[in-house]
C-alpha positions as CSV (number, residue, x, y, z in Angstrom):
1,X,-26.9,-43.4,28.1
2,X,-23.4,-42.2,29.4
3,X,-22.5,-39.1,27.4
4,X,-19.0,-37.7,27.2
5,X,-19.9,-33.8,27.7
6,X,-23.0,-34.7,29.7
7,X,-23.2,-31.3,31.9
8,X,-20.3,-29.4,30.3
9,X,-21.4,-26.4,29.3
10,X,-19.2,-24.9,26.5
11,X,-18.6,-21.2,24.4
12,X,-17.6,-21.6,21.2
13,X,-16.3,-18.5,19.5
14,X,-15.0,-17.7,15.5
15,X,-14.9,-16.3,12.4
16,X,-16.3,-17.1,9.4
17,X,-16.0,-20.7,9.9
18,X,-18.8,-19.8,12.6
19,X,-20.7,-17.4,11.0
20,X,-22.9,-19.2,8.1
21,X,-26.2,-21.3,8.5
22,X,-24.1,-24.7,7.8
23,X,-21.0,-24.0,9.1
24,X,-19.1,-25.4,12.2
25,X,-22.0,-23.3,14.1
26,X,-24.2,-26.0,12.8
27,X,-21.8,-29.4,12.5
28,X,-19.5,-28.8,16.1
29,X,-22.3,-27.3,17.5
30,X,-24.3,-30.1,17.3
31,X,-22.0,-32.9,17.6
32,X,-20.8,-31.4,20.9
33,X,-24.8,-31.6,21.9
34,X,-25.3,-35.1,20.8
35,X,-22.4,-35.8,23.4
36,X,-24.8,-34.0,26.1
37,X,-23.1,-30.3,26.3
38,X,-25.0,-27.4,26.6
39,X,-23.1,-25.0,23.4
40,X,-23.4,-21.5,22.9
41,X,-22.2,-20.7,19.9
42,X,-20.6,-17.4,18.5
43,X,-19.6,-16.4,14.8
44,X,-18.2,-13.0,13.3
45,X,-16.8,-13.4,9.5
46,X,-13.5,-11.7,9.3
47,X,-12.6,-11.7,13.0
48,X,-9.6,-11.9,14.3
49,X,-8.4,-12.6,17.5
50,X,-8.2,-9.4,19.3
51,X,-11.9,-8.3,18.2
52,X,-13.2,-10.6,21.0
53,X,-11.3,-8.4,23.6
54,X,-12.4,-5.0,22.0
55,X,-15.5,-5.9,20.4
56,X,-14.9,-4.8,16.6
57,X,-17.7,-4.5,13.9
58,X,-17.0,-6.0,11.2
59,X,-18.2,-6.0,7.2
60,X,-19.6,-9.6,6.7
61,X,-21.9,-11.1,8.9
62,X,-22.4,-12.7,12.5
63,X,-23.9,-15.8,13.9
64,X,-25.1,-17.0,17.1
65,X,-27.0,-20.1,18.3
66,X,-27.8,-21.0,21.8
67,X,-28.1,-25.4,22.8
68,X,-30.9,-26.6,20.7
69,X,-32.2,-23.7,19.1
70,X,-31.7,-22.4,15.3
71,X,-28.5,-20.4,14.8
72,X,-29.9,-16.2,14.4
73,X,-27.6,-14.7,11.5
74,X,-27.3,-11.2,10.8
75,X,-25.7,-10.5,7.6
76,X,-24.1,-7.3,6.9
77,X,-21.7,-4.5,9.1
78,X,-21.8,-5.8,12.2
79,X,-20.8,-5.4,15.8
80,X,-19.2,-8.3,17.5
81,X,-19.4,-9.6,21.3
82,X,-16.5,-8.9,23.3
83,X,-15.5,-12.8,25.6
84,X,-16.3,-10.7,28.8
85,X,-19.8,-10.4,28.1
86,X,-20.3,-14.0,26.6
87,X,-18.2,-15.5,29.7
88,X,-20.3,-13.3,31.7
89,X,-23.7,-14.6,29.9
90,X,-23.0,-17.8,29.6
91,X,-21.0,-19.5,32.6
92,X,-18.6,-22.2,30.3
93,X,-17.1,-24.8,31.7
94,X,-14.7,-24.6,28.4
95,X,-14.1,-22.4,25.7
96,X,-13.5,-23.0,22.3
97,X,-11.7,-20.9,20.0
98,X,-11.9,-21.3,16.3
99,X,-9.3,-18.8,14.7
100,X,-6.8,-19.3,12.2
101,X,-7.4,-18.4,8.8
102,X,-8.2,-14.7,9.5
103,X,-4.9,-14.1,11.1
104,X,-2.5,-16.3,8.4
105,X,-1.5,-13.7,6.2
106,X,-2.8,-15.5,2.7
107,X,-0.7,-14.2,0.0
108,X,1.7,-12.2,2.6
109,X,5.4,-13.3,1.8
110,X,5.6,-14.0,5.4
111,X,4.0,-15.2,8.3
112,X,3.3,-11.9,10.4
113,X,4.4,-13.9,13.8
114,X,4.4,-10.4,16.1
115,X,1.1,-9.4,15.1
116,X,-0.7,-12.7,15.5
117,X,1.4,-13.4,19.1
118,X,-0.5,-9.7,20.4
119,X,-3.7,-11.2,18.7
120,X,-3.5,-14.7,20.7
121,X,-2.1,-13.2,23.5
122,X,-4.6,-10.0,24.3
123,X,-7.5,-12.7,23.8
124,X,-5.7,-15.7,26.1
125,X,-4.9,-13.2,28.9
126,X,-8.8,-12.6,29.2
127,X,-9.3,-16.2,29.6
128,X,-7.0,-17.1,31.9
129,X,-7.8,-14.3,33.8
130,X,-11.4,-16.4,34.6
131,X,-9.5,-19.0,35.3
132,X,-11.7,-21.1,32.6
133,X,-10.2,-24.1,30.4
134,X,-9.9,-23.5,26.2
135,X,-9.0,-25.2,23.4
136,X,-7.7,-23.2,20.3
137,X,-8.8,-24.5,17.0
138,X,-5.6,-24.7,14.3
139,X,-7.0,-23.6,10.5
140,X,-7.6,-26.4,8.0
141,X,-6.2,-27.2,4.7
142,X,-9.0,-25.9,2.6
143,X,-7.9,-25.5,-1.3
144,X,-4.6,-23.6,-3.1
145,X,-5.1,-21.3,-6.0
146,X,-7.8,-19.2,-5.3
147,X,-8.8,-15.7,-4.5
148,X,-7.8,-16.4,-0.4
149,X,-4.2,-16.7,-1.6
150,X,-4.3,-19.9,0.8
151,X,-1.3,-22.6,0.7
152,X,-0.9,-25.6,1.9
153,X,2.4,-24.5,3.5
154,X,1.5,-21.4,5.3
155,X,-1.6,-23.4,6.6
156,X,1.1,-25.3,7.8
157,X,2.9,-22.7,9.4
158,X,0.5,-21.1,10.6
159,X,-1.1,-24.2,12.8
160,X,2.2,-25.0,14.1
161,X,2.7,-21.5,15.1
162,X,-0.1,-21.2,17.0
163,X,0.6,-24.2,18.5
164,X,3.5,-22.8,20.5
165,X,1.4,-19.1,21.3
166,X,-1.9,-20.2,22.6
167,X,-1.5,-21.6,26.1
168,X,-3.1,-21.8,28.2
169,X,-5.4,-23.0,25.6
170,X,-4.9,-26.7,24.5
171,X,-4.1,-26.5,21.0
172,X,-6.5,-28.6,18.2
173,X,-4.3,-29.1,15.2
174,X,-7.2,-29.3,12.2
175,X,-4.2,-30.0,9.6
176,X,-4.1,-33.8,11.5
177,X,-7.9,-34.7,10.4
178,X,-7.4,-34.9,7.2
179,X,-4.7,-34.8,4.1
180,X,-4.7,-31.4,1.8
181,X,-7.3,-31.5,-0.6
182,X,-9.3,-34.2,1.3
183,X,-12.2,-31.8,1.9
184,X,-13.2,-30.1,-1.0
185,X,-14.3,-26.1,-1.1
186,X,-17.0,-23.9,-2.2
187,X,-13.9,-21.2,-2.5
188,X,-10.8,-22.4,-1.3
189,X,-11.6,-21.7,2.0
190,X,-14.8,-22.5,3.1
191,X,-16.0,-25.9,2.8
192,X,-19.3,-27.9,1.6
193,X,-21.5,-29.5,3.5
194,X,-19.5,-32.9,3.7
195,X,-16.3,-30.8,4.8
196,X,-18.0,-29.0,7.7
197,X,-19.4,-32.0,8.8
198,X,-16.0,-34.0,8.7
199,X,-14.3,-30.7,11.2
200,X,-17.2,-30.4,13.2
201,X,-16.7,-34.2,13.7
202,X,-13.3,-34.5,14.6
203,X,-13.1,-31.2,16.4
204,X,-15.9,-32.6,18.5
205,X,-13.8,-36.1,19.2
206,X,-10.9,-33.6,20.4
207,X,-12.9,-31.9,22.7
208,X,-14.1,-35.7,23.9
209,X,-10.7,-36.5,24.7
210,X,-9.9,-33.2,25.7
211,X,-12.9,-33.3,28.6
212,X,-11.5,-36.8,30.0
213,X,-7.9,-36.1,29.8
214,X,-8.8,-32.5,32.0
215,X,-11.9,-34.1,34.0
216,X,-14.0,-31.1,32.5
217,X,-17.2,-32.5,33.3
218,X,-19.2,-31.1,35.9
């Protein structure tokens, strides 16, 4: 069988997208397997970028799960992994960011464009500075009207900002996979099983395309 990602081995990194049981550390992680990579995956709830430069510790939890095996949660304050050590543990052939709705500002008046561009930027630096390809996931819809404070428009905003700020990442626009309110929520931001399954699908497809476009493989 020809696999796409056969030999590719790829760090994922995230927040709390990344950090729960059935999550994308469960859905992408395993669809990029059942295309033959070898994934190590990484989730701290409420990270933003710049906590995978300085290694933060966070209130709500962390995730990790290595190729095949179960993803290990810890739930709780927590101390996150700095993309030094994981880079340094883990030897990718690609990295994948998944943040976006940490940094968004949700219920802010404005998009807080200075303060994200340091986030991307002190994390991107790191990266290039391995001289190892990325791809930065955009947020997703999710669901208006709840206690996130998310819209459909600053979702908006936000992916296309980040869009122009995270090379040399490639850029995965999430907002393109599906219309708002497609993917129904547990809490207007995180999404049921069907949902995570549906991101972790197409994410996986970009990365696919991604792989042959940039002749990843090894």
């Amino acid at each position: 069988m020809n696999l796409a990602l056969a030999g590719l081995v790829v760090l994922i990194i995230g927040d709390s997208h990344m950090s729960s049981r059935d999550y994308l550390i469960t859905t992408l992680h395993d669809a990029l397997i059942n295309q033959g990579a070898v994934v190590h995956s990484y989730g701290v709830c409420g990270s933003n970028a710049a906590d995978w430069v300085y290694r933060a510790t966070e209130p709500c939890g962390r995730a990790e799960r290595h190729n095949k095996d179960a993803p290990h949660v810890d739930a709780g304050q927590v101390q996150g992994w700095s993309i030094d050590e994981l880079i340094a543990q883990n030897h990718p052939n690609l990295i994948l960011v998944e943040l976006g709705d940490t940094m968004a500002g949700y219920g802010q008046s404005s998009l807080p464009q200075a303060w994200i561009w340091g986030q991307v930027k002190s994390l991107t630096r790191r990266i290039k500075a391995d001289n190892i390809p990325c791809a930065w996931v955009g947020p997703p819809w999710g669901s208006e009207g709840t206690r996130y404070h998310k819209t459909y428009t600053r979702v908006k905003e936000m992916s296309e900002f980040l869009s122009q700020i995270v090379a040399p990442c490639e850029f995965i626009d999430s907002t393109t996979f599906a219309t708002p309110g497609d993917w129904p929520t547990i809490d207007g931001q995180h999404f049921t099983a069907s949902g995570y399954r549906n991101w972790g699908d197409d994410i996986a497809a970009s990365v696919v395309r991604l792989a042959r476009q940039k002749d990843l493989t090894p």
